[in-house]
N, C-alpha and C positions, 0 to 999 in steps of 0.2 A: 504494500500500500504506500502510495504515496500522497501525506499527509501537508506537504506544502504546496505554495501558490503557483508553483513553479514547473515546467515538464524537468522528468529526470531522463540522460540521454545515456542508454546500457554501451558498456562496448562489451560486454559477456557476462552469464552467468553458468555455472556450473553446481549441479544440484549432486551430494557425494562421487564429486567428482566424472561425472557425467556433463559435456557440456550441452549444453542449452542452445539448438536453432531458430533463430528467429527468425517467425515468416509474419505473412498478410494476417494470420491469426492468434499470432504470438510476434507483434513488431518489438522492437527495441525503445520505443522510448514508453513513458508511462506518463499519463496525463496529471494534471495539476488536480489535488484531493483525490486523484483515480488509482486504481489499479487494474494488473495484468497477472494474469495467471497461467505459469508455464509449467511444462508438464518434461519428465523425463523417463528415462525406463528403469531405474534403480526403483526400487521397494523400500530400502530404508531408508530415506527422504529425512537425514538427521544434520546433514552439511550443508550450508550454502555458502558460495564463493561470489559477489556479482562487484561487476566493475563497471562506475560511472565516469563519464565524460565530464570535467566543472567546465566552469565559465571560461577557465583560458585555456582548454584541449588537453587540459594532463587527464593523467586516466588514476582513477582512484578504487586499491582495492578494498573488498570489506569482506568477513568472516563472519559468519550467525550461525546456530544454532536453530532446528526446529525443534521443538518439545512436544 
């Protein structure tokens, strides 16, 4: 979810290490207070790896947990 006013711009995610393709029904960016929901073929859905694009092009990565 994305909880700010702002679009968030993916350059990947990897769901326990599985990555993530992004098409016309799973795009890359995620709208402002919206979310996208993407799917992979791992079963234990306990890793998430996703890396955003900021305002000046650096690519930023982040680590989470599902519970």
């Amino acid at each position: 979810a994305n909880p700010t006013p702002y679009y968030l711009a993916l350059k990947g995610i990897s769901i326990d290490g599985h990555r993530v393709n992004f098409s016309k029904t799973q795009p890359d960016l995620v709208p402002p207070f919206g979310e996208q929901i993407y799917g992979t073929v791992s079963t234990l859905k306990k890793s998430v790896n996703y890396r955003l694009i900021n305002d000046f092009g650096a690519v930023m990565s982040y680590d989470t947990t599902i519970h």
